[in-house]
Gaussian input, Z-matrix of N, CA and C with variables (Angstrom, degrees):
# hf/3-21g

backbone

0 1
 N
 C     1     B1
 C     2     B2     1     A1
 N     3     B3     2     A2     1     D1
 C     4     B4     3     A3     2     D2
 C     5     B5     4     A4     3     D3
 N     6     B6     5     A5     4     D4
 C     7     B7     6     A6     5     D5
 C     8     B8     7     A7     6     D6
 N     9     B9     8     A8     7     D7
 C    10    B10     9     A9     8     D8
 C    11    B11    10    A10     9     D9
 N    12    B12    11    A11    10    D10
 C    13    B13    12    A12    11    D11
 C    14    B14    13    A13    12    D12
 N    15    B15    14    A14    13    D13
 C    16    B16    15    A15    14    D14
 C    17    B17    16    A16    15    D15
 N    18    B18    17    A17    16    D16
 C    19    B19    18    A18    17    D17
 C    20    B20    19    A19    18    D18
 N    21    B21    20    A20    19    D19
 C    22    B22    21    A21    20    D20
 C    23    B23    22    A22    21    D21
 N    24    B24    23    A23    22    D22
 C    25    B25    24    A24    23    D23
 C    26    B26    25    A25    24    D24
 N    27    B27    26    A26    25    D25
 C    28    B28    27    A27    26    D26
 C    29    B29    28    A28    27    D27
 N    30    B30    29    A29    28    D28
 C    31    B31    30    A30    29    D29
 C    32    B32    31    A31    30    D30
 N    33    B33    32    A32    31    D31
 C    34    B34    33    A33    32    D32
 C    35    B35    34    A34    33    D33
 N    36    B36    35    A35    34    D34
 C    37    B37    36    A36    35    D35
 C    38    B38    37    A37    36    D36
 N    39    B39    38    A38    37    D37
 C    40    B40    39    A39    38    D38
 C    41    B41    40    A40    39    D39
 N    42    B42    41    A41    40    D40
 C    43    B43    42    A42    41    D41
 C    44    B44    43    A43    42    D42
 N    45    B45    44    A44    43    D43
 C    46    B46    45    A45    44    D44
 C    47    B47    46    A46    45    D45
 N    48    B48    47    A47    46    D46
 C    49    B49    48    A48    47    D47
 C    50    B50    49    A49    48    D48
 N    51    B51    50    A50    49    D49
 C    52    B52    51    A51    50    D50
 C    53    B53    52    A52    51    D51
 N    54    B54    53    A53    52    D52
 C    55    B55    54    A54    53    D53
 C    56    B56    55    A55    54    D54
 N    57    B57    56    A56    55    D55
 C    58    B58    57    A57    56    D56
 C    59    B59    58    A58    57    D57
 N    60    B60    59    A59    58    D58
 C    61    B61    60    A60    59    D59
 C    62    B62    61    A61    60    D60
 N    63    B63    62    A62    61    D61
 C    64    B64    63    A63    62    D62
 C    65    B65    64    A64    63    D63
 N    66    B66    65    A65    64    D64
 C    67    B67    66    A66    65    D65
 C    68    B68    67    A67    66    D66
 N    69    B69    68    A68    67    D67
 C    70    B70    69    A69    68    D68
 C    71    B71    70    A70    69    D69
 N    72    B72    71    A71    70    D70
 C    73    B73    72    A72    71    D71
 C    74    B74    73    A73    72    D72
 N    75    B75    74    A74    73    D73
 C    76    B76    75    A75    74    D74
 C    77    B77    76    A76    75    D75
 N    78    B78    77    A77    76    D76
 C    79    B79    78    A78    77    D77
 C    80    B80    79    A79    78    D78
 N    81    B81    80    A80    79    D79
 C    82    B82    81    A81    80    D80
 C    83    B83    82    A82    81    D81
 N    84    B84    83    A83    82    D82
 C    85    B85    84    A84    83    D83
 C    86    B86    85    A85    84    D84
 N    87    B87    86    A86    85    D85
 C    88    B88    87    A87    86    D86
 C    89    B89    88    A88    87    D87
 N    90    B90    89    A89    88    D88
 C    91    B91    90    A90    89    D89
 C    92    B92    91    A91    90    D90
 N    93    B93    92    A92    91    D91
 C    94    B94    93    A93    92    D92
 C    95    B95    94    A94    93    D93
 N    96    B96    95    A95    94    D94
 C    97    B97    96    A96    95    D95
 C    98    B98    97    A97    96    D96
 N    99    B99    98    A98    97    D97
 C   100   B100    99    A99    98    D98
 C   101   B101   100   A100    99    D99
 N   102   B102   101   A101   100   D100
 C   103   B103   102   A102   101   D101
 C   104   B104   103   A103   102   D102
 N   105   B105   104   A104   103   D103
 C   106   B106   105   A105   104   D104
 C   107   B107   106   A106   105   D105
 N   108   B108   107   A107   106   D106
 C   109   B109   108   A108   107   D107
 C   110   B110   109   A109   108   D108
 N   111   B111   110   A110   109   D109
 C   112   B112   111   A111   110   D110
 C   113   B113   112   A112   111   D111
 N   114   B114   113   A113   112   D112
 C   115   B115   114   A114   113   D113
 C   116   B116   115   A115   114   D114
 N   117   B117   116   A116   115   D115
 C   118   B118   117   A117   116   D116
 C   119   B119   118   A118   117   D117
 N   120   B120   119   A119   118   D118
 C   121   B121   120   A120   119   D119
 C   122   B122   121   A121   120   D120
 N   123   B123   122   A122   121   D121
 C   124   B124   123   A123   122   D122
 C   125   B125   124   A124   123   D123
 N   126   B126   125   A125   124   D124
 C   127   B127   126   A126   125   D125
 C   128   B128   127   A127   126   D126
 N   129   B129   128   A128   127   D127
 C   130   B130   129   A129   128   D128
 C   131   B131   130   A130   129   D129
 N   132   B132   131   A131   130   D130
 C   133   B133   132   A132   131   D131
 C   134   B134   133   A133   132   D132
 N   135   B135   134   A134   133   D133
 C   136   B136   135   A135   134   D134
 C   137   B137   136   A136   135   D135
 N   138   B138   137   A137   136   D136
 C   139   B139   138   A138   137   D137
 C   140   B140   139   A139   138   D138
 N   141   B141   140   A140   139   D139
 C   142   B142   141   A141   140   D140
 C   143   B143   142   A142   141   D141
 N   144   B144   143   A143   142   D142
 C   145   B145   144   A144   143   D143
 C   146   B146   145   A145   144   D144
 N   147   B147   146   A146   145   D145
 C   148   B148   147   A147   146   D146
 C   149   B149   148   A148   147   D147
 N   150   B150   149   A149   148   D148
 C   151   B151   150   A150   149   D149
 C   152   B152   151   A151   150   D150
 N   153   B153   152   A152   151   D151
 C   154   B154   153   A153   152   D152
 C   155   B155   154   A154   153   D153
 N   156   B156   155   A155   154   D154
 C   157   B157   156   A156   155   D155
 C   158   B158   157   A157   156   D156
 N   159   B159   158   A158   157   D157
 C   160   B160   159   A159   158   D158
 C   161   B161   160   A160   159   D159
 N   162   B162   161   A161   160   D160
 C   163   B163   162   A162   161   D161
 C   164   B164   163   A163   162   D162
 N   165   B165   164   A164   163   D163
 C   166   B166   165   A165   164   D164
 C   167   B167   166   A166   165   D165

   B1=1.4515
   B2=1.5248
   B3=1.2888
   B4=1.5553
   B5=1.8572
   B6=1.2373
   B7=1.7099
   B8=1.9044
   B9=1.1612
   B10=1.6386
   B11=1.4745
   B12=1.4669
   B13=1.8220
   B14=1.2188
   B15=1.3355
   B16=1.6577
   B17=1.5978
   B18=1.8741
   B19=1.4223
   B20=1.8366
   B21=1.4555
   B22=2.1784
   B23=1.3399
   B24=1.5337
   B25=1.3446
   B26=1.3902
   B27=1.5911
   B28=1.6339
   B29=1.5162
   B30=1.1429
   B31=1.5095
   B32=1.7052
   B33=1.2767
   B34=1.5783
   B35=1.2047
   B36=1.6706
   B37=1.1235
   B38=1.4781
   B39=1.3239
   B40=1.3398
   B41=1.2250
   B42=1.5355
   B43=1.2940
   B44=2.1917
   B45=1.2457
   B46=1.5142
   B47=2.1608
   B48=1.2309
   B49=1.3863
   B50=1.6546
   B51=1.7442
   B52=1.8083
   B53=1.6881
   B54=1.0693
   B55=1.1873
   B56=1.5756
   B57=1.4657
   B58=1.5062
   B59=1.9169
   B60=1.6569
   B61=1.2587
   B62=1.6069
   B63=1.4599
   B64=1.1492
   B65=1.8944
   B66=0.9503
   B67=1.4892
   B68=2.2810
   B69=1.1946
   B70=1.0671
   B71=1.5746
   B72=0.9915
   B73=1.6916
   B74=1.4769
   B75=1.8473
   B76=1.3183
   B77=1.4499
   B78=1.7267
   B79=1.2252
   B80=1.6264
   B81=1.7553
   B82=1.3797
   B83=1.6500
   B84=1.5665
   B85=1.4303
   B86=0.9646
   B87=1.7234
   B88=1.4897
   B89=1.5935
   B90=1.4333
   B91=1.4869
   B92=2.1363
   B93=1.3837
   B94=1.4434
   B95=1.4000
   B96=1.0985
   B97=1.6526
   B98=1.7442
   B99=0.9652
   B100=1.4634
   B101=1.4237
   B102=1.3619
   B103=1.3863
   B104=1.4819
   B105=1.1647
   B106=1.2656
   B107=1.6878
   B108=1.5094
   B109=1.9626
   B110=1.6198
   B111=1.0669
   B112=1.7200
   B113=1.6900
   B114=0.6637
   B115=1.8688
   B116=1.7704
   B117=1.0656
   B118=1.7337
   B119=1.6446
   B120=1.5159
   B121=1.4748
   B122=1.4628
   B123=1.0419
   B124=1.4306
   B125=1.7103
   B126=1.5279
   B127=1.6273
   B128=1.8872
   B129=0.9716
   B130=1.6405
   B131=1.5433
   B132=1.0342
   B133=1.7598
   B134=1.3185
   B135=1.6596
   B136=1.5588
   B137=0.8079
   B138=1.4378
   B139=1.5615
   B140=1.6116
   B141=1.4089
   B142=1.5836
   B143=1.3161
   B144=1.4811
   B145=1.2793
   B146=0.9407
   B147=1.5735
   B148=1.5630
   B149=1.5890
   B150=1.3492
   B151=1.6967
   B152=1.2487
   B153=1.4504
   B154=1.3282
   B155=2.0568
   B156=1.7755
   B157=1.3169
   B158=1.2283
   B159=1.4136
   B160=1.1701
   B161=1.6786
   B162=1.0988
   B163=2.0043
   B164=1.9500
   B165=1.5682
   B166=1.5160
   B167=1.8316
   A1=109.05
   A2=110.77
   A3=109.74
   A4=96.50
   A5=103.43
   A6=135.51
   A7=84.59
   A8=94.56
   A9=115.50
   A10=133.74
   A11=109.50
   A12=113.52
   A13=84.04
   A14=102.93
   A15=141.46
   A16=104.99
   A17=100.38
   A18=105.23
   A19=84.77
   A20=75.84
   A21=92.36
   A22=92.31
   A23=141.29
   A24=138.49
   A25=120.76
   A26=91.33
   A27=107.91
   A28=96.87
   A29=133.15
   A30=124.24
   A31=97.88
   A32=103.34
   A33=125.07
   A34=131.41
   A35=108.07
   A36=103.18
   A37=124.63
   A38=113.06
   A39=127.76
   A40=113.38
   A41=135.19
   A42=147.87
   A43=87.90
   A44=102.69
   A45=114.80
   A46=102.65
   A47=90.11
   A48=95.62
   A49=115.44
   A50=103.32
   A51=107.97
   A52=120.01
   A53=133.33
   A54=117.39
   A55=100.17
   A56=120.83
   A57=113.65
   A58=98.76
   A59=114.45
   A60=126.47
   A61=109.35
   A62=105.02
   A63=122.15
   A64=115.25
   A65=111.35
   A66=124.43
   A67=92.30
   A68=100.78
   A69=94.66
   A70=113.63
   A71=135.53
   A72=150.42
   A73=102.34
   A74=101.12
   A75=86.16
   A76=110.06
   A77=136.08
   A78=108.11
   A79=107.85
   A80=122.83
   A81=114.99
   A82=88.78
   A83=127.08
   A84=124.41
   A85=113.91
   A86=112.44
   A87=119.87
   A88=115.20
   A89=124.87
   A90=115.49
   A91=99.00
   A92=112.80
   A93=136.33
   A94=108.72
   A95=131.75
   A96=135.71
   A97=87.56
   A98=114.16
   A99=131.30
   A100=129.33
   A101=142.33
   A102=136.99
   A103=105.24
   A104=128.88
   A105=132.95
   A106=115.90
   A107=113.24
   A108=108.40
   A109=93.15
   A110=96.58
   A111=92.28
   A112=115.81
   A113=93.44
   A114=113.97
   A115=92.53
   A116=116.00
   A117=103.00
   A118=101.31
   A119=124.27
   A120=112.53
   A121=141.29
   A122=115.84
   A123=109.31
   A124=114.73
   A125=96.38
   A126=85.23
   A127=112.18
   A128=127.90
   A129=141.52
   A130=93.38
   A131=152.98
   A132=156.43
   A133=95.05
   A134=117.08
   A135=97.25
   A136=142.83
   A137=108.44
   A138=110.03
   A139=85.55
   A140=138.06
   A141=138.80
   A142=100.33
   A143=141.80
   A144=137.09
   A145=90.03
   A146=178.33
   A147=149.63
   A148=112.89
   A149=145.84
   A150=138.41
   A151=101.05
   A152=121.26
   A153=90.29
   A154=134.47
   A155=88.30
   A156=96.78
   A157=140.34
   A158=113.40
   A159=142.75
   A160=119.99
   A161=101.91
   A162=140.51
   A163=86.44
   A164=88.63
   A165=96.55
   A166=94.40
   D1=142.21
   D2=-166.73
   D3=-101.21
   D4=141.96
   D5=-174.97
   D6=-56.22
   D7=135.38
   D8=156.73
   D9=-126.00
   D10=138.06
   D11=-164.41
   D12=-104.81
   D13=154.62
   D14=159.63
   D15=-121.05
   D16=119.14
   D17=-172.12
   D18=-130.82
   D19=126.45
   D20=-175.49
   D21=-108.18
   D22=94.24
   D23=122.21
   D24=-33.00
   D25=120.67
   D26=166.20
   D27=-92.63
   D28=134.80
   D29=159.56
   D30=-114.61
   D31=149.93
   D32=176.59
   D33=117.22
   D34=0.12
   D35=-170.78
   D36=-78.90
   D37=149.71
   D38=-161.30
   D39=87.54
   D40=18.18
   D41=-146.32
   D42=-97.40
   D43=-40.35
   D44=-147.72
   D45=-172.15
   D46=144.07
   D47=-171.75
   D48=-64.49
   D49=-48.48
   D50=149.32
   D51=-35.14
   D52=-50.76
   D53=-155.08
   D54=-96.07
   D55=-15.94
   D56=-175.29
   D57=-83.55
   D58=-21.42
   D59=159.78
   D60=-31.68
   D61=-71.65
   D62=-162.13
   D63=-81.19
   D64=-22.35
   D65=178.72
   D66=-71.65
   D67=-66.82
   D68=-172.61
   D69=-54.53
   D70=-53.45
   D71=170.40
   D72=-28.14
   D73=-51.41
   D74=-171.84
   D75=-93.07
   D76=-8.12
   D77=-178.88
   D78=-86.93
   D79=5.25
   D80=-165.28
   D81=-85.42
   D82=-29.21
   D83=-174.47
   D84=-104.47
   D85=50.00
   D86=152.30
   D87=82.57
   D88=-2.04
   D89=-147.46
   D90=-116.64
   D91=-25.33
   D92=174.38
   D93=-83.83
   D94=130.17
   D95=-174.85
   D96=-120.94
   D97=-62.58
   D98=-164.12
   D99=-101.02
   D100=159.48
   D101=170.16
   D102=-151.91
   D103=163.28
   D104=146.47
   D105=-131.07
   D106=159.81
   D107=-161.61
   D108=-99.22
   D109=149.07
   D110=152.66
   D111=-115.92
   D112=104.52
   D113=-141.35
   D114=-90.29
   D115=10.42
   D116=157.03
   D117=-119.28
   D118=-0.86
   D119=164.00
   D120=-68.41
   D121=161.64
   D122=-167.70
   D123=-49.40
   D124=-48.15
   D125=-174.87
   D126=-85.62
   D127=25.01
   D128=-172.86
   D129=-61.43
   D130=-72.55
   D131=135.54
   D132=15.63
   D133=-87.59
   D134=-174.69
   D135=-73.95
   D136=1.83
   D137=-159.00
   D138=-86.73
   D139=-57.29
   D140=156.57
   D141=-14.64
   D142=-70.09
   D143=-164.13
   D144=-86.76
   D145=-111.21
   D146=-135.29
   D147=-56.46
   D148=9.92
   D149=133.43
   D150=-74.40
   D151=-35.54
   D152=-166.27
   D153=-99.19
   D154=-11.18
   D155=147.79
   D156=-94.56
   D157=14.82
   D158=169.75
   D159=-85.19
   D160=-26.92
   D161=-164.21
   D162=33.38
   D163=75.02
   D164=171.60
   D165=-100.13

């Protein structure tokens, strides 16, 4: 029997400072595989500087 992934996309991040909160929270406790930015939103800036002090 062949191995199966479960990939949990968060989408929004960088949407808002709450949700890049919560995106990160949840991929450090195992539960986020994935993200995508919305990279003209307000929080798009940190959400770049929380992957990368994250070394996501």
């Amino acid at each position: 029997m062949r191995k199966r992934y479960l990939i949990v996309n968060a989408d929004d991040f960088g949407y808002s400072y709450g949700i890049n909160k919560g995106i990160i929270e949840a991929h450090t406790k195992g539960i986020v595989t994935s993200t995508s930015v919305m990279v003209d939103s307000i929080a798009a800036h940190e959400a770049v500087n929380l992957i990368i002090l994250n070394c996501l």
